[in-house]
Each structure stands twice: as C-alpha cells, then as structure tokens.
PLY file of the C-alpha trace (Angstrom):
ply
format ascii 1.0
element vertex 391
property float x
property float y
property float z
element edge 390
property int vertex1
property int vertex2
end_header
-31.49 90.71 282.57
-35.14 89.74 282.83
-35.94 88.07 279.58
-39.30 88.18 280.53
-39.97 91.73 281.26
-39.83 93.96 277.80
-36.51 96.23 277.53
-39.38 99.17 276.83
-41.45 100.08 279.89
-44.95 98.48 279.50
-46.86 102.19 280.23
-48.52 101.76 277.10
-51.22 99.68 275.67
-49.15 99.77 271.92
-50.91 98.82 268.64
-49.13 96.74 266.85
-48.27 98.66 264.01
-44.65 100.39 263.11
-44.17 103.40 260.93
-41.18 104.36 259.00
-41.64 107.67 257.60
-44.67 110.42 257.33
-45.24 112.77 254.67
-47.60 115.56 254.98
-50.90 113.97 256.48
-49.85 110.78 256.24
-47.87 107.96 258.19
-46.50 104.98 255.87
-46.04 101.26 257.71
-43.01 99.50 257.48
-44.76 97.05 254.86
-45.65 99.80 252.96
-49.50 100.39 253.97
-50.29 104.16 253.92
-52.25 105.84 256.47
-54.43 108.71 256.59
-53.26 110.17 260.60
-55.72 112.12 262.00
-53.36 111.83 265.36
-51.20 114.29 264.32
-49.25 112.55 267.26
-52.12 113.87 269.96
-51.98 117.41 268.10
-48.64 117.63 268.45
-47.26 117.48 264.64
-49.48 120.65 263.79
-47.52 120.75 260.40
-48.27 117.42 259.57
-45.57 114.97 259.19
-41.27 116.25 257.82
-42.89 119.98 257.11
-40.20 121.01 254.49
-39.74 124.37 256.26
-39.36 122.43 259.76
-36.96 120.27 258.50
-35.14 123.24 257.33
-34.60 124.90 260.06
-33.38 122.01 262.30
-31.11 121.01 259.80
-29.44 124.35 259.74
-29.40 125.04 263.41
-28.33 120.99 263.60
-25.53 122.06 261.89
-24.78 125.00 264.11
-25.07 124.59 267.41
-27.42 122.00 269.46
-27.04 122.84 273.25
-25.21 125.44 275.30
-27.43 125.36 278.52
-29.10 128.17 280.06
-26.00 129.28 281.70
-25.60 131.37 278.65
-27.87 133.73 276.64
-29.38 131.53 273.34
-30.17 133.81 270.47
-33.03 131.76 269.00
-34.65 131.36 272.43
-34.97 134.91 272.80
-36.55 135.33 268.93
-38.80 132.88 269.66
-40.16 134.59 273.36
-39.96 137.74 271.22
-42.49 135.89 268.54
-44.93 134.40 271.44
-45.04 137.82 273.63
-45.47 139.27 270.51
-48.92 137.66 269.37
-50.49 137.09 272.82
-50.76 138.65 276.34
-47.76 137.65 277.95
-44.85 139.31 278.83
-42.69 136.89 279.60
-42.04 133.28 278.63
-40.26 129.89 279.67
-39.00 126.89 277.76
-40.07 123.60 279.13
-39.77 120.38 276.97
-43.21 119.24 277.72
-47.34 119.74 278.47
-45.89 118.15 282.22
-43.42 120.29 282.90
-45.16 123.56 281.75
-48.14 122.16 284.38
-45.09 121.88 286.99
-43.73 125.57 286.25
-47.30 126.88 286.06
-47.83 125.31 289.68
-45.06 126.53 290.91
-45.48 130.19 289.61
-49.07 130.38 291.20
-47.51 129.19 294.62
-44.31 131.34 294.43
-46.41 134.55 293.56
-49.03 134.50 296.61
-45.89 133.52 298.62
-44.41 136.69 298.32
-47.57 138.88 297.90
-47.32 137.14 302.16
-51.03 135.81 301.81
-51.64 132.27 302.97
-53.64 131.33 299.61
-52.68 127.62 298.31
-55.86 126.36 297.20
-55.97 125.13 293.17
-58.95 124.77 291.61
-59.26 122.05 288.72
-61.66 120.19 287.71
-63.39 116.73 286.76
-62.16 115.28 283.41
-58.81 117.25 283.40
-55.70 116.25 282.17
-52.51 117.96 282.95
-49.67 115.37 282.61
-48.34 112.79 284.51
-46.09 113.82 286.88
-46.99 113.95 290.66
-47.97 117.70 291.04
-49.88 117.37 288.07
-52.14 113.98 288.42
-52.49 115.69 291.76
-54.28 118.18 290.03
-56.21 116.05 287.95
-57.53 114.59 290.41
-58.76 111.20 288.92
-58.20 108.13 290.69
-57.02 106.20 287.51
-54.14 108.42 287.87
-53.88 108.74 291.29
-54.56 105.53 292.05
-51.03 104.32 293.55
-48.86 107.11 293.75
-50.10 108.67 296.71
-49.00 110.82 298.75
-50.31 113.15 296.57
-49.44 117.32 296.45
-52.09 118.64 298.40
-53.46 121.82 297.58
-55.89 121.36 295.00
-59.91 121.02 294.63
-61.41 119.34 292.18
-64.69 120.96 290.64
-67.42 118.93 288.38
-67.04 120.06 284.86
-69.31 123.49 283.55
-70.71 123.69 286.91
-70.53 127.51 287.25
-72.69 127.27 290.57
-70.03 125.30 292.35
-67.12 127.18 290.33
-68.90 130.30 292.12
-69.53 129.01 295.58
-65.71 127.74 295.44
-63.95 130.48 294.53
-63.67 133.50 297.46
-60.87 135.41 298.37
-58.90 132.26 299.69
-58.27 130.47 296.35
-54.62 130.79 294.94
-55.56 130.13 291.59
-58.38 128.27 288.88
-56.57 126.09 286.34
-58.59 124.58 283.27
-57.96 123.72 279.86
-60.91 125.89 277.40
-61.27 122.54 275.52
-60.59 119.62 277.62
-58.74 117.04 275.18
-58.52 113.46 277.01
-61.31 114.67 278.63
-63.55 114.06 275.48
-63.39 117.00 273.67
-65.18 118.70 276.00
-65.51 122.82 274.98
-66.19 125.63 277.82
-68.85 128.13 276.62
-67.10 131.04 276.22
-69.53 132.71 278.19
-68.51 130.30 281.48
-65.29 131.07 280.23
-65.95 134.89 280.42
-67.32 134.27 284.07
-64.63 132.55 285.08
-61.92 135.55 284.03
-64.55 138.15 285.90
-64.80 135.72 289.17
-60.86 135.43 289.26
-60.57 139.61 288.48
-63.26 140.12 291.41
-61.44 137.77 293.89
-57.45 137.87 293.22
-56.91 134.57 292.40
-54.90 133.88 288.61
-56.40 132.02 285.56
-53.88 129.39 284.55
-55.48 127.86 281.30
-53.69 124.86 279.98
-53.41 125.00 276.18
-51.29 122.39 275.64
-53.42 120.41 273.13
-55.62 123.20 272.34
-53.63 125.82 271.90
-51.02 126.92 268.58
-54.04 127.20 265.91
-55.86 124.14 266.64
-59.31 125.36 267.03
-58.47 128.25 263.93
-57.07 130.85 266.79
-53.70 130.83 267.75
-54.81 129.88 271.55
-58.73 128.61 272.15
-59.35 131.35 274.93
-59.18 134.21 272.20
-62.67 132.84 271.09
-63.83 134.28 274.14
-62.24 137.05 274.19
-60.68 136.63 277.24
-56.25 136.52 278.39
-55.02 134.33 281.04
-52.51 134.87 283.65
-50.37 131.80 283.01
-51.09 129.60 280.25
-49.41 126.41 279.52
-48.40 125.06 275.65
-46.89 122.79 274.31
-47.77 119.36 271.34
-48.29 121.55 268.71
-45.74 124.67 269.35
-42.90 122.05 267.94
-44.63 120.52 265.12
-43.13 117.17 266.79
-39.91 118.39 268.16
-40.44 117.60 272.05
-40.95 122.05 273.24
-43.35 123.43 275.60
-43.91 126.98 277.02
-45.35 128.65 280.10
-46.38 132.24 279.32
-47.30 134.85 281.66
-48.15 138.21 282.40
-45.06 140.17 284.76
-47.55 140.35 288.24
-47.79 136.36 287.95
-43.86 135.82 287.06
-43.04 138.54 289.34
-41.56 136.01 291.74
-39.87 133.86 289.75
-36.67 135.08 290.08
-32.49 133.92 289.88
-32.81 130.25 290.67
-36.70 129.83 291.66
-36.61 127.53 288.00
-34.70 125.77 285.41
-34.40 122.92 282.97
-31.16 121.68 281.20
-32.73 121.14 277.84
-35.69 123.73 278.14
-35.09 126.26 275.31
-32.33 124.59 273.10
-31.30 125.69 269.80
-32.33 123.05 268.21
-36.16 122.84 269.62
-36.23 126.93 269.60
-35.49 126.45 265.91
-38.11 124.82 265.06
-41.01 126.35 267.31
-40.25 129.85 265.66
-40.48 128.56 261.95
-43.70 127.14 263.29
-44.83 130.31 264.93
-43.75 132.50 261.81
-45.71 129.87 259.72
-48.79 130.17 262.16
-49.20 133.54 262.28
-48.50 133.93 258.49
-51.48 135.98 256.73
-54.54 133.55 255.86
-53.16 130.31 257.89
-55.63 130.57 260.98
-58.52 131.50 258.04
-58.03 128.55 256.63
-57.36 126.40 259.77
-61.13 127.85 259.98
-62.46 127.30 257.11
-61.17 123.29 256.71
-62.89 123.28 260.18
-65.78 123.76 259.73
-65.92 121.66 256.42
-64.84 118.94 258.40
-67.39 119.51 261.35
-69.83 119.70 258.52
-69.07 116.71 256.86
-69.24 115.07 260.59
-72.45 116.43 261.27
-73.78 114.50 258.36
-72.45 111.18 259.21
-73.55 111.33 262.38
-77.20 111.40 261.01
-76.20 108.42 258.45
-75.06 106.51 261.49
-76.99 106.93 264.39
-76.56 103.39 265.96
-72.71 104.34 265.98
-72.49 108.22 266.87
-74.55 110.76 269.14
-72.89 113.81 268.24
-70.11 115.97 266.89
-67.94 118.20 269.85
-64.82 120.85 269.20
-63.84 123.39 267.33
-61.64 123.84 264.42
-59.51 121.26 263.80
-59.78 119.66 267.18
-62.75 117.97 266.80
-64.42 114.66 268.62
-67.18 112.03 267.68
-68.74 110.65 270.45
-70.33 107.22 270.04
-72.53 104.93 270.86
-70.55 101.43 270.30
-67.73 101.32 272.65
-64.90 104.24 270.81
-62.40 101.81 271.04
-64.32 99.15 268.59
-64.65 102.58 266.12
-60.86 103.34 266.60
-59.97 99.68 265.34
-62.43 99.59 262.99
-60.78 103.39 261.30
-57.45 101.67 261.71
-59.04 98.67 259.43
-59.77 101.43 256.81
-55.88 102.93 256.73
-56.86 106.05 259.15
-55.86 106.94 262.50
-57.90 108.25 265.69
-57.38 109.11 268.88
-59.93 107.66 271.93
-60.54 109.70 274.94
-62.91 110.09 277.99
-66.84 109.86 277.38
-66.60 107.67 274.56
-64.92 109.66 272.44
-63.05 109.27 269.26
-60.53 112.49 268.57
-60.12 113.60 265.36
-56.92 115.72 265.27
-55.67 116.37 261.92
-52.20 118.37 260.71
-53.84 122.23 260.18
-52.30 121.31 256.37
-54.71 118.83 255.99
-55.99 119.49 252.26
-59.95 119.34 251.61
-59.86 116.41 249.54
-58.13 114.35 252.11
-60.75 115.12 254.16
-63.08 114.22 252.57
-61.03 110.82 251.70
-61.09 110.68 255.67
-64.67 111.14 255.59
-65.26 107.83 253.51
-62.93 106.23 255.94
-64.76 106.82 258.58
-68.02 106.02 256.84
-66.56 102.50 255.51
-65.02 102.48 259.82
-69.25 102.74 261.00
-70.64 100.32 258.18
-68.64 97.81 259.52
-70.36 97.84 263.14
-73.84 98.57 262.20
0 1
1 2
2 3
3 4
4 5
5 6
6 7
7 8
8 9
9 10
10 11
11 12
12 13
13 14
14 15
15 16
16 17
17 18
18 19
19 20
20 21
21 22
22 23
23 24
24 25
25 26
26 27
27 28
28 29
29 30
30 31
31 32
32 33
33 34
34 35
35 36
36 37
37 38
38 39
39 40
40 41
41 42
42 43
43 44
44 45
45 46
46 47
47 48
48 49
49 50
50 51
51 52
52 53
53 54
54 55
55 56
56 57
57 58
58 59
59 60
60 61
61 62
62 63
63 64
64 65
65 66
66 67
67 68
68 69
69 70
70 71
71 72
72 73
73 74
74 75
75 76
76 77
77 78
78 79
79 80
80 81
81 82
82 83
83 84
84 85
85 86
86 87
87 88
88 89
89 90
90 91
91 92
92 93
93 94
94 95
95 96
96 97
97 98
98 99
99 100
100 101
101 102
102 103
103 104
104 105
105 106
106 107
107 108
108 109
109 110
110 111
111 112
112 113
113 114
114 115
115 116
116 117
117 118
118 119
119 120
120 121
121 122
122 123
123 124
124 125
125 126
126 127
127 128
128 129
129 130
130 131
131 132
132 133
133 134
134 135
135 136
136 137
137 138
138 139
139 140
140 141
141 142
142 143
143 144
144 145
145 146
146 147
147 148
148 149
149 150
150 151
151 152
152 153
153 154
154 155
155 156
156 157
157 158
158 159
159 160
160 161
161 162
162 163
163 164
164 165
165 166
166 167
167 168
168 169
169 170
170 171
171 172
172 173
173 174
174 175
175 176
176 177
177 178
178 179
179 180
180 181
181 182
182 183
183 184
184 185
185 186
186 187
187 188
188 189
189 190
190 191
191 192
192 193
193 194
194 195
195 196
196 197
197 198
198 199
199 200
200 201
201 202
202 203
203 204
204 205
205 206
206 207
207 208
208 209
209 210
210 211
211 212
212 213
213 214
214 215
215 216
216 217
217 218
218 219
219 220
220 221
221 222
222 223
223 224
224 225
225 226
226 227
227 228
228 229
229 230
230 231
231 232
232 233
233 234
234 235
235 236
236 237
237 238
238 239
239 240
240 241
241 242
242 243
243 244
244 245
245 246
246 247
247 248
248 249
249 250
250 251
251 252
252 253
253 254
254 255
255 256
256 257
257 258
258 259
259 260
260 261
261 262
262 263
263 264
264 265
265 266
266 267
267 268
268 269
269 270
270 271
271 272
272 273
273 274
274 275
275 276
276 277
277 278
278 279
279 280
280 281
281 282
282 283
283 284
284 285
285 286
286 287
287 288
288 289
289 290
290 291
291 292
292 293
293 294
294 295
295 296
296 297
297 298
298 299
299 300
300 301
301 302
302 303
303 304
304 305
305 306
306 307
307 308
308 309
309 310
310 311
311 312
312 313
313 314
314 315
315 316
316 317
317 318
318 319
319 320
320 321
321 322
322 323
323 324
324 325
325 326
326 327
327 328
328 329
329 330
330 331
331 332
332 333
333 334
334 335
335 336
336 337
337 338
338 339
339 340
340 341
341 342
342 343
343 344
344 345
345 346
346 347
347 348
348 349
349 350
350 351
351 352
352 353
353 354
354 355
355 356
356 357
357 358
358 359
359 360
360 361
361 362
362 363
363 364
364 365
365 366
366 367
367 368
368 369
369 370
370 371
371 372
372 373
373 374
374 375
375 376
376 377
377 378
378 379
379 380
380 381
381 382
382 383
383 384
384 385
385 386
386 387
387 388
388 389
389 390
C-alpha cells in the first residue's frame, strides 16, 4: 500500500465538506450546519433529497427482490418502459445505469442502424461545449481537449460543430452524415439553451437528409425545464434521446429511448448491461415518472421557474459588477458572472447554499422541482448576501 496516494481516486477536486443526511431541499453537514442545495446532485435528485414516496418504493421492492439479470423478464422494468413510451415518442426503451452509458448505447444504435440500412454513413455531428460523459466514445464526441487530452486514440467518427452556428450546422450536414447529436440545453456547457427555432431546423435538416437526431437529455430532461423532456418546447421528437440524473431521483438509472426505424437493428445480443434495469432502480424511476406526470406537477415546475428566473433577473441588476445575465429555463437555470464563478460558488457555500460551476463562467442553479417558494426566495438572499461579499 501507498500511504501516500489516497485509497479514493483523486478525479475530483472535493470540497471539504461531508453530509450526513438530506431532507427535502436541503443537505445537513456532519456538524450539524444546514444547507440550502441547489445541486440537486447535478439535477439528478429531481425529488429533492429521501422523497417519502421514493423511499417507499425501494424499500418495498428492497424487500422483494434486488437483481435477477436480464436473462429473465423483470416486471417493473417493463411498467416503467410502458410509463416512458407512454408519455413521449418512443417506442422502445433501454436501461442503462448512467448519462455515459446511454451516450455509449445511443452511439452504438446510430452506427448499427446505417450498418444494416448497407450505407457507408459514420459521420457524428456534435458540437463545441458538449458534454456527453466520460467514457472514450463519448469524450470522443465531445470533442474538447480537456477531455481528450491524454486518452487518445480517440473513436473516430465524429465532427465537432461551433455552438448555434446554423450556417455551418447546414453546410455540414448532406446526405453522408450518420447522425447530429446535441443536448437542447447544454448543462456543463454553461447553461447554454438552443432556440427552438434552430432546434426546429435542425429536426427539418435531419428529415430532408436521413441522418437521426440523437438529443441528449440527460440533465435536461425528466421536468427540469417544466416539460417532461426540453425538446417538447419546440415542438419537435427525436430519434434517440438519452436520460438519465433526474429519471432516479438519485438512484444511479439512465435510459435510451427510441423510435422502432432507429432500434430496428439492435437486435439478440447487439447490447446489454448486468445491472441496467434492476428492480430496485426500476422501482424507483416509475414512482418518479408516476409523480412527474401527475396532474399540475410540470405547472408548477413552471410556475416556481419563472419566479425564480424573476427573482434572478433582479439581482442581476442589483449586482452588476458580479453578474451579466440570467440563462435556462425552468428550473435549470444559470448566472453567468463577471468575478471568476468559482469565487461566487465559495462565496454561496459561505452563506449555507450550494451551486454548481460550469463552462463560460457560469454558476448552475439546479434546484429539487419540490423546491417551495419561500425557500427560494431564502435562496435568493443567499445569493444576494454570496455577491455583497465580492463587490
């Protein structure tokens, strides 16, 4: 043993704080300090933190039955493909674990299905600011060289685009490109929306020239923006989509969905995953999805929105020497600053509440979609108290 390198792989640049339990919207420290977490775990604990109704049904599948494999049919698995199929355009699904492996699958499928269609079209296009995971295939189609950088050979088969550049999005795509993947809101990217008009464009260039829309809803997706996924803003369905954070409200799940013509060659043994689709995770993404698509959840998702963008808007204009603007939609919102994000994220961890930074100097703000109004508006003052403190 190396007593000088830490048992825990140093990946991550940890703050030095340690939780013991959450409640609701907030995270309590191990001495006792309560925290307002506008994390939600990178929108993944979409229910905030021990959801009674989560907890519930893990417990009683816990006590049931945790893992069979895929060598046999699960019950809950198939309820909870019933529920996604049910409320979007797919017609199929998968059970991943992760965002990653979704982006692997989704890869995969787009590859598998011009393979048999027996047209020499392998060509991805992504595009700058991206984030898809961090496994080869998928920093490969990221593209950045702080991911890249290292790890090389990288998959080929991917070109990179610059971000809302519809000219170049235009001039790249022809009748040669497999597929366009691209998250509606970029996340790490710095909360970076598509118009739904570009979005529109894009769904009409990929109709006109074959190639599939694979939109990666990972952190955007399950009623983050106040729609169950982002693209229904535009009106708009995918071919593939990734998902995954919020669809377990913290139980590690993720999903590829997709329409029969772009699954049609994933047959008997093209795919698989030993813990994709267990009882136990399956369990808890369908009490989620039931509790999603309950009537009046999304409206309010909505409606705390847009007091919370509101709110933003107006202490942006009380601190302009710390913030430029206010980006996102719904609950998935982003501040982007002026000082350096990072100072702001220390500064809001000073005053009990947790951010997120990302790309473009960029603070996330990714509440639970329970957050109440009055802790927002507690989160507000946080943030306020966060800014006076490096004016």
């Amino acid at each position: 043993m190396n007593a000088s390198f830490p048992p825990v792989l140093p990946t991550y640049n940890r703050t030095p704080l340690r939780f013991a339990h959450g409640q609701g919207s907030w995270l309590i420290a191990e001495d006792g300090t309560r925290y307002l977490d506008f994390t939600s775990g990178i929108a993944v604990n979409a229910l905030g933190h021990a959801h009674p109704a989560l907890v519930a049904a893990l417990t009683e599948q816990a006590q049931a039955l945790w893992h069979v494999s895929n060598l046999y049919e699960i019950p809950v698995q198939e309820k909870l493909a019933e529920a996604l199929v049910a409320h979007t355009f797919a017609d199929t699904v998968f059970f991943t674990n992760s965002g990653t492996e979704a982006a692997e699958l989704a890869i995969k499928m787009v590859r598998k299905y011009w393979h048999d269609q027996g047209t020499p079209r392998d060509t991805i296009l992504t595009f700058e600011g991206a984030f898809h995971g961090r496994s080869t295939g998928a920093i490969a189609a990221a593209g950045a060289e702080k991911m890249t950088k290292g790890f090389g050979p990288l998959m080929p088969g991917f070109k990179t685009l610059p971000w809302g550049d519809l000219d170049a999005l235009r001039a790249a795509l022809d009748d040669t490109v497999a597929a366009v993947m691209i998250e509606p809101i970029q996340g790490e990217g710095g909360i970076r929306p598509l118009p739904d008009a570009d979005l529109k464009a894009l769904r009409a260039l990929c109709d006109q020239t074959g190639a599939l829309l694979v939109l990666d809803e990972v952190q955007c997706g399950m009623g983050r923006t106040g729609r169950l996924f982002a693209h229904e803003w535009a009106g708009i369905t995918p071919d593939i989509m990734m998902v995954a954070k919020g669809i377990g409200g913290g139980f590690p799940l993720g999903a590829v969905l997709a329409t029969a013509r772009a699954a049609s060659g994933m047959g008997v043994g093209t795919h698989g995953s030993t813990y994709g689709g267990n009882p136990l995770a399956c369990a808890v993404g369908l009490k989620l999805v039931e509790i999603i698509t309950s009537d009046g959840f999304l409206d309010t998702v909505r409606r705390k929105g847009a007091l919370l963008r509101q709110k933003l808007e107006g202490l942006v204009a009380s601190h302009p020497d710390i913030f430029e603007e206010v980006r996102g939609t719904g609950l998935m919102l982003g501040l982007k600053c002026t000082c350096p994000n990072t100072d702001l994220v220390r500064a809001a961890q000073d005053a009990h509440l947790l951010t997120v930074p990302a790309a473009d100097n960029v603070i996330r703000l990714l509440p639970p979609l329970t957050i109440s109004e009055d802790e927002i508006t507690e989160a507000l003052r946080r943030l306020d108290q966060a800014a006076s403190t490096l004016s």
